[in-house]
N, C-alpha and C positions, 0 to 999 in steps of 0.2 A: 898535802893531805894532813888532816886534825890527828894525831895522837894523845892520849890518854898519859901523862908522864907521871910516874913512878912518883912518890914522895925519896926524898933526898936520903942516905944508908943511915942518915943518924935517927930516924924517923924510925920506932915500933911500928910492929906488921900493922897492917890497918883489917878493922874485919871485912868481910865478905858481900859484895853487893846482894848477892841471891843465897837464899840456902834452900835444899829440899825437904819437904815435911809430907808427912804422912798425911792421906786424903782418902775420903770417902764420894765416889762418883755415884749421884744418886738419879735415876732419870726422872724428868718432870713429866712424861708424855706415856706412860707407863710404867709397870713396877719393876724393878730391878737397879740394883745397885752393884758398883764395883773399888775394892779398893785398889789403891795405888801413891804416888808421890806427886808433888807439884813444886816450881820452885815460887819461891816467897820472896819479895823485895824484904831488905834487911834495911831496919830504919834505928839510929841509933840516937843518942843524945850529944848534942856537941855544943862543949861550952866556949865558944868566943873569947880569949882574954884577950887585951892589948896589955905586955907588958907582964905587970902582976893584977891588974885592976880585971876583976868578970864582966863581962858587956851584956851578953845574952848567950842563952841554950834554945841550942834549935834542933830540932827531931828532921835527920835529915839522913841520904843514903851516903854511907861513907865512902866516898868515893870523889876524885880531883876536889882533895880539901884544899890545898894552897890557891885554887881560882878560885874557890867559896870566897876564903878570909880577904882575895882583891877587890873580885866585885861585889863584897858587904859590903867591904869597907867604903867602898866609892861609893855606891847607890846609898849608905848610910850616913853619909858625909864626911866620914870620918877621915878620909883621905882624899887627897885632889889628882893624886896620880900615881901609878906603880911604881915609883923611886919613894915614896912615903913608908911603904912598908918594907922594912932593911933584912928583915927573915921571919920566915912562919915555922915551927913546928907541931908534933901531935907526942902530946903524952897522954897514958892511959889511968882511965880511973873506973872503981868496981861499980861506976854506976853509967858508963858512956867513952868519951874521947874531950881532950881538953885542947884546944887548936887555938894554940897562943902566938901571936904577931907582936913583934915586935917595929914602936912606930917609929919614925923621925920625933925629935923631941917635941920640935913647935906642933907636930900633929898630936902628939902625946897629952901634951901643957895644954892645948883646945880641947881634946877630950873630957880631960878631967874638969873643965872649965864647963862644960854641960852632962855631964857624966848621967844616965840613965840607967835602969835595967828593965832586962824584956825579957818574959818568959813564954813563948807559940811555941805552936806546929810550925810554920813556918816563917821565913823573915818577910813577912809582912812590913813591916816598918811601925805597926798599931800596935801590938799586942805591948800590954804592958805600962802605955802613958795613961796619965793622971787628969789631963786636961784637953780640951776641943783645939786648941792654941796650939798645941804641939804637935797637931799630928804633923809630919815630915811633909813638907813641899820643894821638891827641885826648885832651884833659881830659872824661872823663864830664860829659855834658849834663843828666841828671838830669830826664829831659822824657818826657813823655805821646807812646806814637808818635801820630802821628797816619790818623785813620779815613781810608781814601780809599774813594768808590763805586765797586763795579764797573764802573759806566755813565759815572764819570771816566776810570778805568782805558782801556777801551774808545774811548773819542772820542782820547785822546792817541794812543794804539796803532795807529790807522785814521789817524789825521794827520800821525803821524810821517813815516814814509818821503814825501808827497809835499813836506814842509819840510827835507829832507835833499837839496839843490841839489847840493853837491857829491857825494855818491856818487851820485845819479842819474845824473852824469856818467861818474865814475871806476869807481863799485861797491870801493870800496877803503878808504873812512872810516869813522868811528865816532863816532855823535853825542851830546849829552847835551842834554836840553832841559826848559825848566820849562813845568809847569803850575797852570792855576788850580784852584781848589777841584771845579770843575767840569768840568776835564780841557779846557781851552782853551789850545794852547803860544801861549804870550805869548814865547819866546825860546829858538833853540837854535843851538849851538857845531858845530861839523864839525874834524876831528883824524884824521889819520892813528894816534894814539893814543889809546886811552878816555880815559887818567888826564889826558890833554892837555885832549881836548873836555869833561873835565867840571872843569879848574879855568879854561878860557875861560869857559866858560855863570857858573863863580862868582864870577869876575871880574866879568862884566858884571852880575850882578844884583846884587854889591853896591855897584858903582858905579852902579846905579840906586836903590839906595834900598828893595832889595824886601824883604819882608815875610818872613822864612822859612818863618813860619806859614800865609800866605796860599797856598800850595798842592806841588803834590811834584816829588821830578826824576826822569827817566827815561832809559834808559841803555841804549845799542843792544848790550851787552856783557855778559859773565857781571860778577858783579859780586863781587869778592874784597875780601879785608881794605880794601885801601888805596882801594879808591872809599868804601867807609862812612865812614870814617875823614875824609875831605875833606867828605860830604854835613853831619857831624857838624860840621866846622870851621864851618860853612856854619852851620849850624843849622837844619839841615831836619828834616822831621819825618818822612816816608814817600820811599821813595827803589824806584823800581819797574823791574827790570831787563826785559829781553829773555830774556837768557839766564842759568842757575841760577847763584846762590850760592855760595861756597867756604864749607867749615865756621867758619873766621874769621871771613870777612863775616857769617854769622851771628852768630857767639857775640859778635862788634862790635855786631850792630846792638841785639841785646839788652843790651848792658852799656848801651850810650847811649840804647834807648828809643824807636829809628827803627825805623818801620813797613818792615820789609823784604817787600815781593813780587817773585818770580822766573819764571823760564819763563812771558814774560806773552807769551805768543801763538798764536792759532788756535785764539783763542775761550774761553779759561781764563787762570788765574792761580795759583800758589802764595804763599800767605803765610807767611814763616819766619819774622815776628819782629812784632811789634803787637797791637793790640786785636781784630785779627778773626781772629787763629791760635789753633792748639787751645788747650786747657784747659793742657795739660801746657808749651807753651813760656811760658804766662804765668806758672806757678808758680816755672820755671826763670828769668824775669826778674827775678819778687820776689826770688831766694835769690842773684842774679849780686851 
């Protein structure tokens, strides 16, 4: 079972995922209003350093930073594996939280050797470059998508929303979670951001050691270029959204091989990219 772990004692408190604020309930079907409270996701500003060098600020919910700074780092390039990053902490500043990694030096010496800066909403991978050239592209994975069951599909799909603690709360997150072969979530991320909650979830599974092959991720969010893109960093093999695909997030998933299914809800599924899509996208894979 997925746990949530603590940031380490030398680590300031971290803020709050939810707070309560004052609300006015108004009815739309008649007159009458009532006050009361709601809780609020808590979205903060968190600057990325490696080292002493700033990388990016990203408006995200404070919460499992240390799998943030793994899987940026991996889905950013920045590192090739969770022995690259030797410690992460959080120090506090009056405008956010500064979430500094500290890298392997060859990863370091690469850094600075294409050094950018980005300023989103979220770690999109775009926000911030200068040229069409740069936008981020995974190295082709060269991989089999992989088959998922309907009735995996199905068990994740029905279990998601009540492993989604914080939007039960807020109704304001977006979550990324894995599963097993079998559609069993063994672990999922909560993000005021998709691109947030799905390089936390790939943070943490790769500092557990998981298996990419051993089962898929799923993603409360339509699913565009730049989540393929990180599920590929990742090395996943089927990657199963909520809501539909952008035509990049396709023509991605098919360059690298990932089983893309979309619109997976109320009882159906589309598959845009893998072994169980029509005739015609496989041909289009062979020729990509």
């Amino acid at each position: 079972m997925d746990q949530h772990h603590p940031q380490g004692a030398a680590n300031p408190p971290i803020p709050p995922t939810a707070v309560q604020v004052p609300v006015t309930v108004v009815r739309l079907d008649g007159p009458g209003q009532q006050p009361g409270a709601r809780a609020v996701a808590v979205e903060v500003a968190v600057n990325v350093v490696y080292g002493t060098v700033p990388y990016a600020v990203m408006m995200m919910t404070p919460a499992d930073l240390e799998d943030f700074a793994v899987g940026f780092s991996l889905t950013e390039g920045v590192i090739h594996g969770r022995a690259d990053i030797r410690r992460t902490r959080v120090e506090h500043d009056v405008n956010g939280l500064r979430l500094i990694a500290d890298l392997a030096p060859e990863c370091f010496h690469r850094l600075l050797a294409r050094r950018r800066s980005m300023s989103g909403r979220t770690s999109c991978g775009v926000c911030g470059i200068e040229d069409l050239a740069a936008v981020p592209r995974t190295a082709q994975r060269h991989a089999v998508g992989a088959a998922v069951s309907p009735a995996a599909m199905q068990r994740a799909l029905h279990d998601l929303p009540g492993r989604q603690e914080l939007n039960q709360e807020t109704r304001a997150v977006h979550a990324a979670a894995w599963a097993d072969a079998g559609g069993t979530i063994l672990m999922i991320r909560e993000d005021v951001g998709r691109h947030n909650a799905l390089d936390k979830l790939i943070g943490a599974l790769l500092t557990a050691g998981t298996d990419p092959a051993g089962g898929f991720l799923v993603v409360t969010s339509r699913c565009s270029y730049e989540m393929v893109e990180k599920a590929a960093a990742f090395g996943a093999g089927a990657l199963v959204a909520i809501s539909a695909p952008t035509s990049l997030g396709v023509e991605r998933a098919r360059h690298h091989g990932i089983t893309l299914v979309g619109v997976a809800r109320d009882g159906a599924a589309t598959m845009f990219s893998g072994p169980q899509a029509p005739a015609e996208e496989a041909a289009a894979l062979s020729q990509a």
